[in-house]
C-alpha positions in Angstrom: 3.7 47.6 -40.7 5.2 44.9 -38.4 4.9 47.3 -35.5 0.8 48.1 -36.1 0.5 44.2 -36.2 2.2 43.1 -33.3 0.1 46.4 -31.4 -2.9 44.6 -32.5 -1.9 41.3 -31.7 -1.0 42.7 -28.1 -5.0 44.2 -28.1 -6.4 40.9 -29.3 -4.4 39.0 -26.8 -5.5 41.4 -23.7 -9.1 41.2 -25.1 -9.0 37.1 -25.2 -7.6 36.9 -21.5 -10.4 39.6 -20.4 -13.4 37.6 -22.4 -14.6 36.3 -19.2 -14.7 39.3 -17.3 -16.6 41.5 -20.4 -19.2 38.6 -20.5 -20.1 38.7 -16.9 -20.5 42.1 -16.9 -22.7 42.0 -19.7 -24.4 39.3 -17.8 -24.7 41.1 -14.8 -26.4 43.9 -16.6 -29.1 41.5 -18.6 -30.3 40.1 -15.3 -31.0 44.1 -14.1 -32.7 44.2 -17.0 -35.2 40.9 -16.8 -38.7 41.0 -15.7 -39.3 37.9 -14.1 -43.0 36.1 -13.6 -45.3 37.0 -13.3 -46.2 38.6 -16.0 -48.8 41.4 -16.2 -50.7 40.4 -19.6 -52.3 43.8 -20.2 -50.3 46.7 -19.4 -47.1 48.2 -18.7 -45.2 44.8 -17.7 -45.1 42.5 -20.3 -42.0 41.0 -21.2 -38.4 39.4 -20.4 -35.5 41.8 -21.2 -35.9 44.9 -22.8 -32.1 47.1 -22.3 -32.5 49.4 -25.1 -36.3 50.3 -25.1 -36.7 50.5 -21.7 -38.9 54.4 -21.5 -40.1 54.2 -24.9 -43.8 53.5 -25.8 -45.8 51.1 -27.7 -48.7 52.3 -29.8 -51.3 52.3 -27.3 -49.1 54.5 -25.2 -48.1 51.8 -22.5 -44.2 52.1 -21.8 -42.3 49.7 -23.6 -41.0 46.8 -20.9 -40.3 44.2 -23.7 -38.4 42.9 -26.5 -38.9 39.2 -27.7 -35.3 39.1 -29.9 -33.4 41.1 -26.8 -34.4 38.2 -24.8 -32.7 35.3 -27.1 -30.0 37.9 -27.0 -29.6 37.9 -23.5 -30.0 34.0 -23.5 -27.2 33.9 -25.8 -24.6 35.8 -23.5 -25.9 34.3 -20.4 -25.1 30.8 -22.3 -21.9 32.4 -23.7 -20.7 33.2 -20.4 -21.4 29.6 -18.5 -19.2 28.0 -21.4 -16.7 30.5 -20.6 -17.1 30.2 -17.1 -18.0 26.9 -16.2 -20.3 27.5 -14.4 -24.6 28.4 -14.5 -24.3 31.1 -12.5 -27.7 32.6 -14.9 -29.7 29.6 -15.0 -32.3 31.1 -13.6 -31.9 33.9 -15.4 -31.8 31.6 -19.0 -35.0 29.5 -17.8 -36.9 33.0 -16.8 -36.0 33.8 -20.7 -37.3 30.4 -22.1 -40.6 30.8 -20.2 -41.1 33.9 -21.7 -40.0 33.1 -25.6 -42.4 30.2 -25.6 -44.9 31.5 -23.9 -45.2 34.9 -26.5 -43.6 33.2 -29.7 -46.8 33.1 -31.2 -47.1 36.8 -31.0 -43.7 37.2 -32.8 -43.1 34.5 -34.9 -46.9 33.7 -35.9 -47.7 30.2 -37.1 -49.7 31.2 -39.9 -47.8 34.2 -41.0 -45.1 32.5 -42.8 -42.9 35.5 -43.9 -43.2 37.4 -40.6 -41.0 37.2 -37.1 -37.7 36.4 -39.7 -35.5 38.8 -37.5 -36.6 36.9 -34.8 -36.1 33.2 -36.2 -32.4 33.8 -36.8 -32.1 35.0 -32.8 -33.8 31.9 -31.8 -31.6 29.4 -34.1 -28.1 31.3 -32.8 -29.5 31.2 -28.9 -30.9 27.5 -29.2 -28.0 26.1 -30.8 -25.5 27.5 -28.3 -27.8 26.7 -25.6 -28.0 23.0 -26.4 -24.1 22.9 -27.0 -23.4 24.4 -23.6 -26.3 22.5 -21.5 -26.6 19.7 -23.2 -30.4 20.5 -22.7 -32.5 19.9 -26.1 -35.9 21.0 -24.7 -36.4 23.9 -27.0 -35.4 21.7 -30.0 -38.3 21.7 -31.8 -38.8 26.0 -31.3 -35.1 25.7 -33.1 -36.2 23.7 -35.5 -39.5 25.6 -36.6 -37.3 29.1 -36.8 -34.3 27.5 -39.0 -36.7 26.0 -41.3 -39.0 29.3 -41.6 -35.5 30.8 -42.5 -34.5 28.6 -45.1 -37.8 28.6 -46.4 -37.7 31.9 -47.0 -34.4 31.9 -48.9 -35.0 29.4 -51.0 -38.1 31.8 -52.4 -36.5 35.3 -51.8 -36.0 37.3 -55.1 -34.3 40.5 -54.1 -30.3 40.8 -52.0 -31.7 44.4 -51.2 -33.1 43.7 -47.8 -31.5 45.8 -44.8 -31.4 45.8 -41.5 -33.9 43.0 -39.8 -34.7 41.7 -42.9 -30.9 41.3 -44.4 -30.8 38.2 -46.3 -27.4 37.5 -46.5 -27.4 37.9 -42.4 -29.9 35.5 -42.2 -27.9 33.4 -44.1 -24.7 33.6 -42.3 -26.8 32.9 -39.3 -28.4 29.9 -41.2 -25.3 28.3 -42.5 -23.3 28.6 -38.8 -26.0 27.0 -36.7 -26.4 24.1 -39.7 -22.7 23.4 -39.7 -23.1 23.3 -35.4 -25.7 21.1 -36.1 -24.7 19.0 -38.6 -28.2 19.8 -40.7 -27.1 19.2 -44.2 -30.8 20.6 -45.7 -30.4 24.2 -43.9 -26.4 24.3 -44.9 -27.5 23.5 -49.0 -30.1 26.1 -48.6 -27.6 28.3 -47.7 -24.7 27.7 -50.3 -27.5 27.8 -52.9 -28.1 31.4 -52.2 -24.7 32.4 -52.0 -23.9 30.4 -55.2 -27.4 31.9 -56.4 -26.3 35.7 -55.7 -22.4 35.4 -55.7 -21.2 32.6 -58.1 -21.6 33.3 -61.6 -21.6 30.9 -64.0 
């Protein structure tokens, strides 16, 4: 037993002193994957980063060059990476993404929709938050602070712990309660123990 966890404390450790390296490959391979302005607004080009549905097609049959949540994802190693690093080697790359979530959150996260773009509002609260932390840059503030309360929102009304995939609620939770400890918002952290103590705790 001692031997299997000193052979996976040695993995950890050469895992730790490679972080730098995995994340700038990963960065690397975001930027070949941005579409930069301009935009084409009708048609094939449309979008930020798209790695995993690059080739694929939307339902009017125009190639799929896209993907709103890939974008914060991308955003979120780029950001990653500088703190790492020390350096803002993908600025460019992380204000190209901005542009391009504020400019099509509407379409994703709709205003008026008020259960719709969840999937989405947890990427936005995990990429703003880290993005603040490691720029000291607030300017999407307010996008962070529509998607964290849509979230909690959400939970506080949700019946059912059945939902999978994007619409996991105990994901959305986790995500909730680590960006409001981050941020030190006590309404989105009490949201978030509620539902745990709703669905776990038993009285």
């Amino acid at each position: 037993m001692k031997s299997k966890l000193g052979a996976v404390r040695i993995r950890l450790k050469r895992h730790e002193d490679a972080l730098e390296k995995h994340f700038k490959n990963a960065s690397d391979f975001l930027v070949k994957c941005q579409i930069v302005e301009p935009y084409v607004e009708k048609g094939v080009l449309r979008g930020c980063v798209c790695p995993w549905e690059i080739g694929t097609f939307d339902r009017e049959g125009f190639t799929i060059l896209e993907d709103f949540h890939d974008t914060l994802e991308a955003i979120w190693v780029w950001s990653y990476y500088s703190k790492l690093s020390e350096r803002d080697s993908y600025k460019f790359n992380i204000e190209a993404a901005w542009r391009y979530i504020t400019a099509n959150r509407e379409r994703f996260i709709p205003s008026a929709k008020k259960t719709e773009g969840l999937y989405d509002c947890f990427h936005v609260i995990l990429s703003g938050a880290l993005y603040e932390k490691v720029f000291a840059d607030k300017s999407y503030h307010n996008l962070l602070d529509f998607a964290g309360d849509r979230l909690a929102s959400h939970l506080l009304k949700i019946r059912s712990v059945k939902g999978k995939g994007y619409l996991d609620p105990w994901w959305m939770t986790a995500c909730l309660a680590h960006v409001a400890q981050s941020l030190k918002y006590h309404k989105w952290l009490d949201v978030s123990t509620g539902f745990v103590k709703r669905n776990i705790i038993k009285k």
